[in-house]
N, C-alpha and C positions, 0 to 999 in steps of 0.2 A: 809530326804524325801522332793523332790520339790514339790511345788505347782505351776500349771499352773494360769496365770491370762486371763482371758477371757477381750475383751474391751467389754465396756459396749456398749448396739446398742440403738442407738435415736430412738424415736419412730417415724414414717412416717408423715410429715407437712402435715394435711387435705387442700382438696381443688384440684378443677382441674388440671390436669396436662398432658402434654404430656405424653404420652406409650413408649414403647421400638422403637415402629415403626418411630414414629415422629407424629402421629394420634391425636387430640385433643381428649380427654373423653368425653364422650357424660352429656349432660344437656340441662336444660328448660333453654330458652333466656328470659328475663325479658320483661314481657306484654305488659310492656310502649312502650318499643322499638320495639313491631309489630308493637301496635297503631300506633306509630311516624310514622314509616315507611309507614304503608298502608294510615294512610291522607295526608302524603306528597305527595304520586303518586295519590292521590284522587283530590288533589289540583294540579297535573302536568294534570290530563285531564278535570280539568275544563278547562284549558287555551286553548285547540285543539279542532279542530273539524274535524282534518283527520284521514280518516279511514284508514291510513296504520299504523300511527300511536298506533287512538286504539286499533288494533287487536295485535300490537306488547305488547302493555302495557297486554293485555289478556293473553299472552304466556308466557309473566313473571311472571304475577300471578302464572299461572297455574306450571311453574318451580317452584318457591321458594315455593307453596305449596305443590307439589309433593314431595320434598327433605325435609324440615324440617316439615311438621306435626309428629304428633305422633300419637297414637292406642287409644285416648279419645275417648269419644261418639261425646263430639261438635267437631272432629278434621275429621269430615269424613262428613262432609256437604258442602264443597263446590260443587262438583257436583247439590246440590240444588240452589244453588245462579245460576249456570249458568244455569239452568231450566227457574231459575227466569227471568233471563238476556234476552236470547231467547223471553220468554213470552211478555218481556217489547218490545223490537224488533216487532214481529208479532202487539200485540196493537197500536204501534205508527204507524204503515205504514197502518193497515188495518183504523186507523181514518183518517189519512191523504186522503185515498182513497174513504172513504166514505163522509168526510166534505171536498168538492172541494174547495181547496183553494190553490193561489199564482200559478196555471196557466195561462200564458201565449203562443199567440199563436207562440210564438219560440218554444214550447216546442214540442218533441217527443211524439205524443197520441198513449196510448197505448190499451184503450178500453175503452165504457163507458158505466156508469152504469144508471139505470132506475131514474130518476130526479124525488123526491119526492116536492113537492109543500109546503111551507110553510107560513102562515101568515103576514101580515103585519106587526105586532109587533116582529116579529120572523125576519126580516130582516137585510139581511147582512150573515146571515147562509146559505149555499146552500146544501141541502141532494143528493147526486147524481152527475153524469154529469159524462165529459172527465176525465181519466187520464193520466196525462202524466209520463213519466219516470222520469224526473227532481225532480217531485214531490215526487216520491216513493223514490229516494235516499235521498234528502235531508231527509225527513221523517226515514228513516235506520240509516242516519248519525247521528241524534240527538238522536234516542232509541239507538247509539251503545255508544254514550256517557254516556247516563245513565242506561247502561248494565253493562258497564268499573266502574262506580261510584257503583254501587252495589257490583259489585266482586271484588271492593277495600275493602268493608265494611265486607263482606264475609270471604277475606282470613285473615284480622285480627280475625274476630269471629273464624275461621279455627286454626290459628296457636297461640294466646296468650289464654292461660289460664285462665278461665274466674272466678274462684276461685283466683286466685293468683292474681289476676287484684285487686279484693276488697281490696288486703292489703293497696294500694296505695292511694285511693279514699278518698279525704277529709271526715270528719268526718260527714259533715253534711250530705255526701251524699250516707254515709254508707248506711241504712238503700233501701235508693232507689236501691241500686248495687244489694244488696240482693236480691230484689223481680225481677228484671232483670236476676240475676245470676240463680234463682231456674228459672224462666219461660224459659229462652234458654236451662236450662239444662232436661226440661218435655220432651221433643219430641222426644230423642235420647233413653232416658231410659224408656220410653214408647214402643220403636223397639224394644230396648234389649229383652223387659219382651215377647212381642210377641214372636219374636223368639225363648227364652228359654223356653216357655210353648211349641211353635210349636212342636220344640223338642223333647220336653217331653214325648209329644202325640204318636209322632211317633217311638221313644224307646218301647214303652208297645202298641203299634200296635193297636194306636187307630184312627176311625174315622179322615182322614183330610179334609175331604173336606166338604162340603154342611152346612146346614144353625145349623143339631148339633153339627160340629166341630166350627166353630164359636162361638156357646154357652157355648164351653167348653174351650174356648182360655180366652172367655170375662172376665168370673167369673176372673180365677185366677189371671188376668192383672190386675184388679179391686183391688183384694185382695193386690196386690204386691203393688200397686200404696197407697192404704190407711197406709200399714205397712212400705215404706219408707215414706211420709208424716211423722208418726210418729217419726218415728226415728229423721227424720230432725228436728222437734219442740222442743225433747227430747237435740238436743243436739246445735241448738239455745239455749235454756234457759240455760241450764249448764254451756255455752258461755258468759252469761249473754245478749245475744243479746237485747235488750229493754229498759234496766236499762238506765235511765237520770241521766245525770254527776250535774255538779254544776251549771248550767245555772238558772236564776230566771227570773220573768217575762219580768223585763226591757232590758233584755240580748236577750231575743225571740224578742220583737217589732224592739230594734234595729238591728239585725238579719233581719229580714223582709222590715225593713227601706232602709237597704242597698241594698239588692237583688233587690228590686224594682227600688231603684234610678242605680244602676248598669246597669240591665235589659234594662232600658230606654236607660241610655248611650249607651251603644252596638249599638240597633236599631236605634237612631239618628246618630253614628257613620257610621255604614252599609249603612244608605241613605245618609250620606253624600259623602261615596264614593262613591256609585253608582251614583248620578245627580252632574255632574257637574260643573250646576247652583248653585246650595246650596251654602253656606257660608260655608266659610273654618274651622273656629271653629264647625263643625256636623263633619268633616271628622275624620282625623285621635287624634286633642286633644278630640273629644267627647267619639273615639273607647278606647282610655286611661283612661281617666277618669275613664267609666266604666267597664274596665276591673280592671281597682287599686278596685272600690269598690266591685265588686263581689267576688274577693280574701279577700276583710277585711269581707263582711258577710258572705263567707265558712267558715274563719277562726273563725270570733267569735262564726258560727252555732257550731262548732265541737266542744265546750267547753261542750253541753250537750248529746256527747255519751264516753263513756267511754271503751275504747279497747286496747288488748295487741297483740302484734304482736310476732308471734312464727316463729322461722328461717327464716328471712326477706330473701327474693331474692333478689342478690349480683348484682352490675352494673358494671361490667367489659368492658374488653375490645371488645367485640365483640357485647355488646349492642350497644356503643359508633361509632363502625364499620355498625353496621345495620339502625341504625336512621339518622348515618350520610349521607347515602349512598341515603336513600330517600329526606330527604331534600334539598341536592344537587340537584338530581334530580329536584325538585322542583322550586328551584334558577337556574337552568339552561334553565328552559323553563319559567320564568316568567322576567328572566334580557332583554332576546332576543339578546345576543350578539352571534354573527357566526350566525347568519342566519336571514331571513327576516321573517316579524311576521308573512306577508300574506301567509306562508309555512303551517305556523299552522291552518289557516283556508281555506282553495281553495274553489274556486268558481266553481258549474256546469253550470255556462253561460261564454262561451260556454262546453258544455261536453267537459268532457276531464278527461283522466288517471290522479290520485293525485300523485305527486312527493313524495320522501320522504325522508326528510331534514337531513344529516348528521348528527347535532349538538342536533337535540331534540330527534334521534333513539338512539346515543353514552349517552342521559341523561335518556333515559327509559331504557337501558340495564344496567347502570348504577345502577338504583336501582336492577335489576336485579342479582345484582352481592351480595345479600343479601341471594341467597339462598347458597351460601359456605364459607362469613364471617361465618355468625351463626354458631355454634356449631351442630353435629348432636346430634336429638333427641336421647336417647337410656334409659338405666338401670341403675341409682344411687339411690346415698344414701344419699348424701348431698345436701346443702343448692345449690335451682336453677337448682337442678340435675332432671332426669324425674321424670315423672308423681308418686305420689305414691298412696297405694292401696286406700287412701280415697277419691284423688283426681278422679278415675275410676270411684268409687260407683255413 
């Protein structure tokens, strides 16, 4: 009587992998690597001030956010950045139009307003008078720059994980991530709870409208909001979130020693690049110095929290791909080689249509090219993989 031998079957190597298709698996991109991304295009429009430009960097955004967010609560806010963004826009042109300033009379007048009188001591301010056009764009140009610098801040809050970000955060600065991490994450889950009472109401065909449907929305949002509180407190202390490591006092002052003297460096570093004039030791050895010390007091702050880290997110190859892709970026519009710097800022004397520089459009699409490195977001199980059901809550 034979006996058949079966081969033994390996059990399947965990971890991403191509499909049958050739389709990468879906996963969470590691946090760093938005962060990286979104201040390096943060730091390619500080360098500009053309608006074909900025509007191109807005499209990117709006690409690479469209394609890799996921169904979080913070992951469906960018539409509010650009709310914001507009807002900023409108403020900067309607002061510009109100405090008359930097026309001249080359300029295009476009209407004027009722000249409000002001004091002596108040002089040099003018309420009122001519506008010109000149005026009103450069004024657009500047809020669309810090339109672009917000919806760079935005689409990283957008697409990196703002739970998964804390694992990364020095020690000392645990503690601050956290009360940052729970305050971004009040206002989304604050809509949820509305909605799911709205809901609710309207399944049992109750009252929606007027001032006692409101009364009966409030209570239970109220209630919802006190019973997760709890829960979050409940499972901070379980966490041990609070508990001090081994630091003793002399270990805190110099911790504090250093942040300061750090601190300092930075700020004399910063003004020594900015003026010129300054003496060359404020510039870039003062920007060092105090970056070496701010690293030794996170470092030795972090010796008094104490934390373990559960299935760390993996830094692959398509982090490496996403971070690199902005900083380039970055180094492309800050070298100035292939194109002339005065591209990146044009001047409206005389008006005139802004050109748009082959070499700084080919390094803003460039970052752009981050929304199909990354992996698409989807449905896992493993380390870096989507969102899972605590990270929703």
């Amino acid at each position: 009587m034979s006996r058949t031998l079966t081969p033994a079957v390996r059990p399947p190597v965990p971890g991403p992998a191509p499909d049958a298709g050739g389709r990468r698996l879906p996963r969470i991109l590691h946090p760093v690597a938005w962060w990286i991304w979104a201040l390096s295009l943060a730091t390619a429009v500080s360098r500009t001030n053309n608006p074909l430009l900025l509007f191109l960097v807005l499209a990117v955004l709006g690409y690479v956010v469209t394609v890799r967010r996921t169904e979080a609560p913070w992951a469906r806010g960018f539409k509010y950045y650009l709310y914001l963004a507009l807002t900023v826009v409108a403020i900067r042109v309607v002061f510009r139009a109100v405090f008359a300033t930097g026309v001249t009379p080359r300029d295009h007048f476009l209407f004027s307003l009722p000249h409000i009188p002001t004091p002596d001591w108040y002089a040099g301010i003018q309420l009122g008078g001519p506008v010109s056009l000149e005026a009103l764009l450069s004024a657009a140009t500047d809020g669309l720059r810090l339109a672009c610098l917000l919806c760079c801040i935005g689409a990283a809050n957008t697409l990196a994980n703002p739970k998964r970000a804390l694992r990364v955060l020095p020690g000392a600065l645990y503690e601050l991530g956290v009360a940052v991490t729970v305050s971004i994450s009040v206002a989304p889950q604050l809509v949820q709870s509305v909605q799911r009472v709205h809901r609710a109401k309207r399944l049992r065909a109750g009252r929606s409208k007027g001032l006692r449907a409101l009364r009966g929305i409030i209570v239970p949002v109220l209630e919802d909001a006190l019973e997760r509180s709890l829960r979050l407190a409940a499972a901070m202390d379980s966490r041990g979130y609070g508990r001090a490591g081994t630091a003793t006092r002399r270990t805190r002052r110099a911790t504090g020693a250093l942040m300061l003297l750090g601190m300092c460096g930075l700020c004399a570093g910063a003004y020594g690049l900015l003026d010129a004039t300054a003496p060359k030791l404020l510039g870039l050895p003062a920007m060092g110095a105090g970056t070496v010390l701010c690293f030794a007091g996170l470092r030795l702050g972090g010796r008094r929290v104490t934390r373990t880290t559960y299935r760390p997110d993996p830094w692959r190859a398509a982090e490496w791909a996403v971070a690199g892709c902005g900083v380039l970026s970055a180094v492309l519009l800050f070298s100035g080689a292939g194109f002339d710097a005065a591209e990146l800022n044009p001047s409206i004397y005389p008006l005139s249509w802004p050109t748009l520089p082959p070499v700084p459009a080919a390094a803003i699409l460039l970052a752009g090219a981050a929304g199909f490195l990354a992996p698409p977001p989807g449905t896992g199980t493993g380390p870096g993989s989507a969102p899972r059901t605590e990270d929703l809550k």
